[in-house]
C-alpha positions in Angstrom: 10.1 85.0 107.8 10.6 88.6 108.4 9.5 88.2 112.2 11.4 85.3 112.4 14.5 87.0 111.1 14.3 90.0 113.8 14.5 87.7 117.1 17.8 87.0 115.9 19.6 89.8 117.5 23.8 90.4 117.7 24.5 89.0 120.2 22.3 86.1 119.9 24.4 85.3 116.6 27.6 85.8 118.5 26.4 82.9 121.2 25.4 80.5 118.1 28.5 81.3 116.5 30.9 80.8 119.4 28.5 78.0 121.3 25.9 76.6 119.8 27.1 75.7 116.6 24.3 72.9 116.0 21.4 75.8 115.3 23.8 77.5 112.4 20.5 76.6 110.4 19.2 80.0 112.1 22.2 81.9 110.9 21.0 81.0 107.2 17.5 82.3 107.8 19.0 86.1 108.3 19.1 88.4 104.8 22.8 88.2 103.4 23.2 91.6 104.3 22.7 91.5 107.5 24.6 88.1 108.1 27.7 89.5 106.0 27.1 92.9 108.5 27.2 90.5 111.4 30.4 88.8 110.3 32.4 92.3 109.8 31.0 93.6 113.2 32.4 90.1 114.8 35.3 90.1 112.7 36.4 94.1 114.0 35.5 92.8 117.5 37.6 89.8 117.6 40.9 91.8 116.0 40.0 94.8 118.3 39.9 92.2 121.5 43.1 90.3 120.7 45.1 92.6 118.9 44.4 96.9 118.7 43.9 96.6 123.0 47.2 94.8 123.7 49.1 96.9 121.4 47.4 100.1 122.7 47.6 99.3 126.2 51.6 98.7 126.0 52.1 101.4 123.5 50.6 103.8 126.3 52.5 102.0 129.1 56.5 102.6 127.1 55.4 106.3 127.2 54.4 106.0 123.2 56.6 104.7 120.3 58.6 107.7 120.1 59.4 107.7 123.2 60.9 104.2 123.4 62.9 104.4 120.6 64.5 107.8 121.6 64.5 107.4 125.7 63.9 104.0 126.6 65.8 101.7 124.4 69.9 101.6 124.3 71.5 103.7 121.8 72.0 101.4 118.6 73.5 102.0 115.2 72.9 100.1 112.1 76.4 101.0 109.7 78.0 98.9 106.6 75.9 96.1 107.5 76.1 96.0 110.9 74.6 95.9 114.3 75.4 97.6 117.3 74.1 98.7 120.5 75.2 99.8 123.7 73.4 96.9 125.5 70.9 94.0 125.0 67.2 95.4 123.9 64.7 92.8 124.9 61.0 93.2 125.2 57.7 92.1 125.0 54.6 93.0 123.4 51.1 92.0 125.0 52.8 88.1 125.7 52.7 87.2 122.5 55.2 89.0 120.6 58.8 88.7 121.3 62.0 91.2 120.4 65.4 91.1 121.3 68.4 92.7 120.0 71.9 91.8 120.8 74.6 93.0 118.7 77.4 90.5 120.6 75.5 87.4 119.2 77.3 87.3 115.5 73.8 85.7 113.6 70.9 84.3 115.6 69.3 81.0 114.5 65.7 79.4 114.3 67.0 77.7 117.4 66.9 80.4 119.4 63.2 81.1 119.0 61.4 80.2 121.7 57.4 78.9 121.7 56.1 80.6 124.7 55.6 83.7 121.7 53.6 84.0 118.6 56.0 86.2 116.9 59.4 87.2 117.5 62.2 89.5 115.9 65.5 88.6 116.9 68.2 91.3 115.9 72.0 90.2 115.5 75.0 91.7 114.4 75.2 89.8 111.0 71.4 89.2 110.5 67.9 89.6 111.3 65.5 86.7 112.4 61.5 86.9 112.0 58.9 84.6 113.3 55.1 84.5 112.1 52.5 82.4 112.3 53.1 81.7 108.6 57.0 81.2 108.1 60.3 82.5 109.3 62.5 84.8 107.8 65.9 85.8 107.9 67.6 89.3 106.8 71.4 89.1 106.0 72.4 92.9 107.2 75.2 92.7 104.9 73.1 94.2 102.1 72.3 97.3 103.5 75.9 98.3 103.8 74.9 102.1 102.5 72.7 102.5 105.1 73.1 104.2 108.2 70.6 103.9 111.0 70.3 105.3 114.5 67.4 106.0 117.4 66.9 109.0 115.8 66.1 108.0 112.1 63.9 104.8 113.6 61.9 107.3 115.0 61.7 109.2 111.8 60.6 106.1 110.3 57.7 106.0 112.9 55.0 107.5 110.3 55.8 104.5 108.0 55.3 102.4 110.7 52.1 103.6 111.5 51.0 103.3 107.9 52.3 99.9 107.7 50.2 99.1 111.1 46.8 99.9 109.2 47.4 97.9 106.0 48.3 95.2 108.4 44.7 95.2 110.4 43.4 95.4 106.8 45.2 92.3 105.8 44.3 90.6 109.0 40.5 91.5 109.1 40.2 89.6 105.8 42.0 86.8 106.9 40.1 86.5 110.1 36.7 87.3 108.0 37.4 84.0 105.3 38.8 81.7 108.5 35.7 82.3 110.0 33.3 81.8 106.7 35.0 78.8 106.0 34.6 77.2 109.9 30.7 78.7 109.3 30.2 77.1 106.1 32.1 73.6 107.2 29.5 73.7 110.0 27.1 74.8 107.8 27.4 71.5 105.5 27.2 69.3 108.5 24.2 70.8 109.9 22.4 70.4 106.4 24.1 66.4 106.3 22.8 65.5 109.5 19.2 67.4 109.3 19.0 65.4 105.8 20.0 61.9 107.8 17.7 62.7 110.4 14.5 63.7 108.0 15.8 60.5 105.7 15.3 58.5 109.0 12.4 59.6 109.9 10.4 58.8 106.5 11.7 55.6 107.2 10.3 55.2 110.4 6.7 57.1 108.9 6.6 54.8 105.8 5.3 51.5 107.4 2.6 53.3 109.0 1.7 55.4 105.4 1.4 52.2 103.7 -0.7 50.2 106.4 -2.9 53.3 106.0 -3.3 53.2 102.2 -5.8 50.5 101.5 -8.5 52.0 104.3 -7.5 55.7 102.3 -8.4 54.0 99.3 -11.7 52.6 100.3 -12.7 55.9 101.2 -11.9 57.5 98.4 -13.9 54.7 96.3 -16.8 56.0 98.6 -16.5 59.6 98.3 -17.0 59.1 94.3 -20.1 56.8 94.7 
């Protein structure tokens, strides 16, 4: 078992896993340790692949996040529950995440998402629109009429931000970790259902030939003893 278990390298797993879904059966045979090891390596390569890169890569290419909010987006004020800004902010992030702020658009609506992006944040003068993958939201600005916000306090805000940033990979590396134990033990259960059918089947097909056998086993047997 033990030599068996050490052919079945990393990235080995990670071709089963993505591709050959059929020999999951060899998965199994690894120590729990090492599978659950396996699956939190995967996991951090996935998230680091389609997430921390794209962010990173157009975080370094605005110049950093301080930097856009104090130099490259329009001045904007957020005062007695409302929005303004000296012109339109609208921007991408890695293709997939969508923001725009317009302060001479009174409320945005759902309508006005669009489903080329994954997420989007669409800032009005009334309101405040959020699209994830699990729901939309919507922010009436009215009730932060005490506030008072500017470029310069967003980017004050930054060190929140960043903290925020890390509970989110948390949040997402245990999503992405149970998705991907629940496709592994769907297949899992399939595998086992058709290895059963097929070893089921194949007693069937072994049984005529075991019993056409027993009366000549038999007669030996009777022999042996005399």
């Amino acid at each position: 078992m033990m030599q068996q278990e050490s052919k079945i390298g990393f990235l080995w797993q990670y071709v089963i896993a993505c591709i050959h879904p059929s020999q999951y059966k060899e998965l199994i045979k690894k120590k729990k340790g090492a599978f659950v090891g396996y699956v939190a390596v995967l996991v951090m390569f996935l998230v680091l692949i389609e997430n921390v890169i794209p962010f990173a890569a157009w975080t370094a290419s605005v110049g950093g996040l301080e930097n856009l909010v104090l130099n490259r987006i329009p001045k904007f004020t957020l005062e007695k529950g409302y929005f303004q800004s000296e012109s339109p902010i609208d921007f991408t992030i890695g293709g997939v995440v969508h923001i725009k702020a317009d302060s001479s658009v009174e409320e945005f609506k759902e309508s006005d998402f669009k489903s080329d992006y994954v997420q989007e944040l669409l800032v009005g003068k009334k309101n405040i629109l959020i699209k994830m993958p699990g729901g939309n939201q919507q922010i009436v600005l009215s009730q932060f009429k005490n506030w008072k916000l500017n470029n310069k306090g967003l980017a004050e805000m930054l060190p929140a931000f960043y903290m925020f940033l890390v509970f989110y990979l948390v949040v997402l590396l245990i999503t992405k970790a149970v998705q991907y134990l629940l496709v592994a033990l769907a297949f899992a259960l399939y595998a086992g259902e058709v290895s059963e059918r097929q070893r089921v089947r194949l007693y069937q097909w072994q049984s005529p030939f075991t019993l056409r056998s027993m009366p000549e086993r038999w007669r030996r047997l009777s022999e042996a003893r005399i």
